[in-house]
Backbone as JSON Lines, residues from 0, in Angstrom:
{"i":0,"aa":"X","n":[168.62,14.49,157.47],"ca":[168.78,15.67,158.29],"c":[169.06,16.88,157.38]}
{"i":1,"aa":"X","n":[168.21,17.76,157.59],"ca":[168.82,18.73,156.69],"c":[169.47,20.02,156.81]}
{"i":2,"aa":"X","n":[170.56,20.23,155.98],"ca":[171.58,21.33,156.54],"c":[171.13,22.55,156.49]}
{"i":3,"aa":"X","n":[171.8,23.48,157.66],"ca":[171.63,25.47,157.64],"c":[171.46,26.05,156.18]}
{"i":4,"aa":"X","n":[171.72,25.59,155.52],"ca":[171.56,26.02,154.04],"c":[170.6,25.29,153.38]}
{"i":5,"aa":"X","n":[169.76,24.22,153.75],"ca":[168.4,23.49,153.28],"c":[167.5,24.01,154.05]}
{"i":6,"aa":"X","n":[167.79,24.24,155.62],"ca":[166.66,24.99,156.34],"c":[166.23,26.52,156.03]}
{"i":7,"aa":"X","n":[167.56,27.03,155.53],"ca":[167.54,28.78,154.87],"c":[166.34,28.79,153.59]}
{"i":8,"aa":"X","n":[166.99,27.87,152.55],"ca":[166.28,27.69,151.58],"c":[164.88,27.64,151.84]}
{"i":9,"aa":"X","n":[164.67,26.02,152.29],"ca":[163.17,26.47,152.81],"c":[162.4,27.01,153.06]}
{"i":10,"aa":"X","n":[162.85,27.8,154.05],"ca":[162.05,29.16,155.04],"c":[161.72,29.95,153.9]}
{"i":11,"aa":"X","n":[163.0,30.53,152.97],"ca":[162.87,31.42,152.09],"c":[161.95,31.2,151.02]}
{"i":12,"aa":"X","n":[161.25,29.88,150.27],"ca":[160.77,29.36,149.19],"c":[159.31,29.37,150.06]}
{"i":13,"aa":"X","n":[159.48,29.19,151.39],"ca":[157.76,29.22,152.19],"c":[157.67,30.79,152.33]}
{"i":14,"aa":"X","n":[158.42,31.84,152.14],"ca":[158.0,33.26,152.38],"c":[158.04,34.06,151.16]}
{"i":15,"aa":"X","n":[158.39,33.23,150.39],"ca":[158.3,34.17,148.41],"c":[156.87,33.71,147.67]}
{"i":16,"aa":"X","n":[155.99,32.85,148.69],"ca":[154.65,32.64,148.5],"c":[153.58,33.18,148.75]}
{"i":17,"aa":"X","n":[153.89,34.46,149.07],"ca":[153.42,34.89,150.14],"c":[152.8,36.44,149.53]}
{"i":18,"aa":"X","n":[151.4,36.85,149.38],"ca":[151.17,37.86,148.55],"c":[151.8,39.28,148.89]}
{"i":19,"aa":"X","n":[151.58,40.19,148.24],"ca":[151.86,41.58,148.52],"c":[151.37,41.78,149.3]}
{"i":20,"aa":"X","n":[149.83,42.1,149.76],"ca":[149.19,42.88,150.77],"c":[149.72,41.9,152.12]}
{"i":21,"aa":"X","n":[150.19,40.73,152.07],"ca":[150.42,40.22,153.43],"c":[152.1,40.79,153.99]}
{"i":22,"aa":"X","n":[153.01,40.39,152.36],"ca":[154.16,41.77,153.12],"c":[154.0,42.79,153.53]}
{"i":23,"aa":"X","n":[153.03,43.77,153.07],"ca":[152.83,44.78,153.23],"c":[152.35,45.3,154.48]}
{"i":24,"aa":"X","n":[151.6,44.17,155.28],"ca":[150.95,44.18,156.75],"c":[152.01,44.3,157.77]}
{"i":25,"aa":"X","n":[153.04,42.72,157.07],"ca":[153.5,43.02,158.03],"c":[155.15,44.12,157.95]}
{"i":26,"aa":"X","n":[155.46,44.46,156.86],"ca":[155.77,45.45,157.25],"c":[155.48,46.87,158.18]}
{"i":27,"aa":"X","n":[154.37,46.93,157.8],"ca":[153.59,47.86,159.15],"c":[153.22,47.49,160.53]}
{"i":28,"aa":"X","n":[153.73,46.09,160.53],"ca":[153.62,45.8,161.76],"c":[154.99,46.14,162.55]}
{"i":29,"aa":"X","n":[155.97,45.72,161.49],"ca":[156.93,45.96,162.08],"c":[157.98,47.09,162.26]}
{"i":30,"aa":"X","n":[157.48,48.08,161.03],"ca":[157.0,49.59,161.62],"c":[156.38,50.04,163.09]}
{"i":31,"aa":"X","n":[155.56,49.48,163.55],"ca":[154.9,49.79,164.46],"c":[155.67,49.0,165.82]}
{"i":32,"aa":"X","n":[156.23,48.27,165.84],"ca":[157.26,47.97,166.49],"c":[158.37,48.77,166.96]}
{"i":33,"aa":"X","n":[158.66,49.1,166.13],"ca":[160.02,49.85,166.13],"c":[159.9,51.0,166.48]}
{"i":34,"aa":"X","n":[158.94,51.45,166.24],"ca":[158.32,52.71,166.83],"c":[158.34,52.82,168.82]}
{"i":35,"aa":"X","n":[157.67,51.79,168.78],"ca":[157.58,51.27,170.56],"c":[159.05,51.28,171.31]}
{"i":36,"aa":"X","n":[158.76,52.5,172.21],"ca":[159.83,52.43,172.83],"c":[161.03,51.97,173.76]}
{"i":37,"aa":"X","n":[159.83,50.75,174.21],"ca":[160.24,49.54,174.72],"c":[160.54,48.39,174.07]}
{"i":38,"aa":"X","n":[160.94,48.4,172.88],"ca":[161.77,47.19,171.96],"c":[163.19,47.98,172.44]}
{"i":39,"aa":"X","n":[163.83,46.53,172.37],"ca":[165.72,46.86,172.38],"c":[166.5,47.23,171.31]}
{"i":40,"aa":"X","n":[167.29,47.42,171.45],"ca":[167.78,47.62,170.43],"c":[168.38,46.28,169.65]}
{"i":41,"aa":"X","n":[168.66,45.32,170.16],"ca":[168.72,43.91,169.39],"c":[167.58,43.81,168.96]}
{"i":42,"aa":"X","n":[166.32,43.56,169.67],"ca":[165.42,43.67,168.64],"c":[165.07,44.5,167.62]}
{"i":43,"aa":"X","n":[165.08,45.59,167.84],"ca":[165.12,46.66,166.5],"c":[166.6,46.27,165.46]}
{"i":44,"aa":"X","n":[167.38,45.8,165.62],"ca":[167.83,45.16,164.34],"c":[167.51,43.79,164.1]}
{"i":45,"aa":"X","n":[166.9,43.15,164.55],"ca":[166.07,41.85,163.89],"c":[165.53,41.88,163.04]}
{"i":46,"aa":"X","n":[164.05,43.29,163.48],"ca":[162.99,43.85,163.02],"c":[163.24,44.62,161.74]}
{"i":47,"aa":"X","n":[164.64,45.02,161.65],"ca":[165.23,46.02,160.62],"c":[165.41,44.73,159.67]}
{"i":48,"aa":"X","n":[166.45,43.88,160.1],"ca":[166.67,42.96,159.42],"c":[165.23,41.92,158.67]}
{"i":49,"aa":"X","n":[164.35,41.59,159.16],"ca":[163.21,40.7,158.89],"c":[162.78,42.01,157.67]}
{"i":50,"aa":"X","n":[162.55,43.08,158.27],"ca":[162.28,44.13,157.21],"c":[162.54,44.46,156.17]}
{"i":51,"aa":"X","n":[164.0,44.25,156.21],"ca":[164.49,44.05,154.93],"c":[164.45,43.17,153.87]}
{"i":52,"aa":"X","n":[164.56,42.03,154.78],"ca":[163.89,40.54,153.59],"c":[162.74,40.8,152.92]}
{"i":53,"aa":"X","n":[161.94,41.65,153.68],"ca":[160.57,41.78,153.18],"c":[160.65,42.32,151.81]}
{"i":54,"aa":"X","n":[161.02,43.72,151.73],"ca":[161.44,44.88,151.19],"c":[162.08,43.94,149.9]}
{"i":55,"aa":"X","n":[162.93,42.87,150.0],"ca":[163.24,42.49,148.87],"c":[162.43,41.66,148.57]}
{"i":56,"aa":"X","n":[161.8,41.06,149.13],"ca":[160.65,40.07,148.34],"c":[159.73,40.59,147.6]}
{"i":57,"aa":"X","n":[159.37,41.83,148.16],"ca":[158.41,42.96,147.56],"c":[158.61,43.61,146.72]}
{"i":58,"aa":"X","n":[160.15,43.87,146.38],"ca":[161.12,44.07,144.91],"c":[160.73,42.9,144.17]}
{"i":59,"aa":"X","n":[161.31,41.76,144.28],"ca":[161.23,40.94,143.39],"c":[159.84,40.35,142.95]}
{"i":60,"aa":"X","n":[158.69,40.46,143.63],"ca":[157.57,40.41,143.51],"c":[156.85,41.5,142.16]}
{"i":61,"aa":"X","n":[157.5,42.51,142.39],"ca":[156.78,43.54,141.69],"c":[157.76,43.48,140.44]}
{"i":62,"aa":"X","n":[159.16,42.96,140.13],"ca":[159.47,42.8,138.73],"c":[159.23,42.09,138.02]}
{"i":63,"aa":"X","n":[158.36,40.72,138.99],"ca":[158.31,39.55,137.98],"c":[156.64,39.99,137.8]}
{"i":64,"aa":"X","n":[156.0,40.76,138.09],"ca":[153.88,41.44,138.18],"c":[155.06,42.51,136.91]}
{"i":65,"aa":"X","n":[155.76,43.02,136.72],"ca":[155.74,43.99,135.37],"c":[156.62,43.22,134.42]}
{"i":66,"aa":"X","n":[157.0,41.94,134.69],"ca":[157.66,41.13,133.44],"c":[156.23,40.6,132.95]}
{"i":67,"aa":"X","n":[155.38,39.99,133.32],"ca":[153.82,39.59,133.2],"c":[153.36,41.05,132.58]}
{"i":68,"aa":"X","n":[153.35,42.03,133.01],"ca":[153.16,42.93,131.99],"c":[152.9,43.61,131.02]}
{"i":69,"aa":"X","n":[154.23,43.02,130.08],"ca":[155.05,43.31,129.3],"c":[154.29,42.44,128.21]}
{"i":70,"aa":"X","n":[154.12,42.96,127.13],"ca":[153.54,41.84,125.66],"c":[154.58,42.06,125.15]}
{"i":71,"aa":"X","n":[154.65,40.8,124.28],"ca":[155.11,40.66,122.41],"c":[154.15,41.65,121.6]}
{"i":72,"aa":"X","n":[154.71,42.64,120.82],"ca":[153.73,43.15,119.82],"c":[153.74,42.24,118.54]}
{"i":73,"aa":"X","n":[152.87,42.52,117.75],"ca":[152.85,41.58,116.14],"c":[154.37,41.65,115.63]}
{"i":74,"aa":"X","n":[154.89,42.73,115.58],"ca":[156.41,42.57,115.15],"c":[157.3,41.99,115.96]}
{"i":75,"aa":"X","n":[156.94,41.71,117.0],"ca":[158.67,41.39,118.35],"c":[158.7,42.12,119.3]}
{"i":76,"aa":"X","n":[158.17,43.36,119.27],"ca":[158.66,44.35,119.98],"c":[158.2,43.69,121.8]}
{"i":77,"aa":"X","n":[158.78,44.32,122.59],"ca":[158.11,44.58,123.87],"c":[157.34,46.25,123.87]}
{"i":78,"aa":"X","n":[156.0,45.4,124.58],"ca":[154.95,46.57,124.79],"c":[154.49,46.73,125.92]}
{"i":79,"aa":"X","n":[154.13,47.62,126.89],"ca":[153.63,47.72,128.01],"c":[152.05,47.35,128.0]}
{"i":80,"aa":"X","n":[151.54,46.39,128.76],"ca":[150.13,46.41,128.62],"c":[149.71,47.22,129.36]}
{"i":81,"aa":"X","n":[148.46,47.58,128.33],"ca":[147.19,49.1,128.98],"c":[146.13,48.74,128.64]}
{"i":82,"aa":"X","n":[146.01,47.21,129.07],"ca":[144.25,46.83,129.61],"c":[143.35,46.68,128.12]}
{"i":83,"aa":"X","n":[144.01,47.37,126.92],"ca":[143.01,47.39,126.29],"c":[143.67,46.16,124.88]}
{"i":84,"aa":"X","n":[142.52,45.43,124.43],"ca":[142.87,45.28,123.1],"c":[142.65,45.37,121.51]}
């Protein structure tokens, strides 16, 4: 059986798989929600809340796309890659 904190995990390890452009949708979806004037206001903090998870997945998504980045130069250094070599 697995515990509130194995089911959290889970959920969370099945939604950090998950590309940019598909957070990105549904963040605008749920933009577009919230917008609608007929959501409650419990739901508009769900929607805030789900939003926010997003928002950080989409952080952490985009530091580990500029740690990939990042080269070793011939000396050690860190270098920003610019496509060219």
């Amino acid at each position: 059986m697995m515990g509130n904190n194995e089911s959290m995990n889970t959920e969370e390890n099945n939604t950090q798989n998950r590309p940019l452009e598909e957070i990105f949708a549904e963040l605008d979806d749920i933009l577009s929600k919230m917008q609608d004037p007929e959501v409650t206001l419990e739901d508009s903090f769900a929607l805030y809340e789900t939003g926010m998870k997003d928002i950080k997945q989409c952080n952490n998504l985009l530091d580990q796309i500029e740690k990939k980045m990042l080269l070793l130069s011939k000396d050690g250094e860190l270098t920003a890659f610019d496509g060219e070599e």
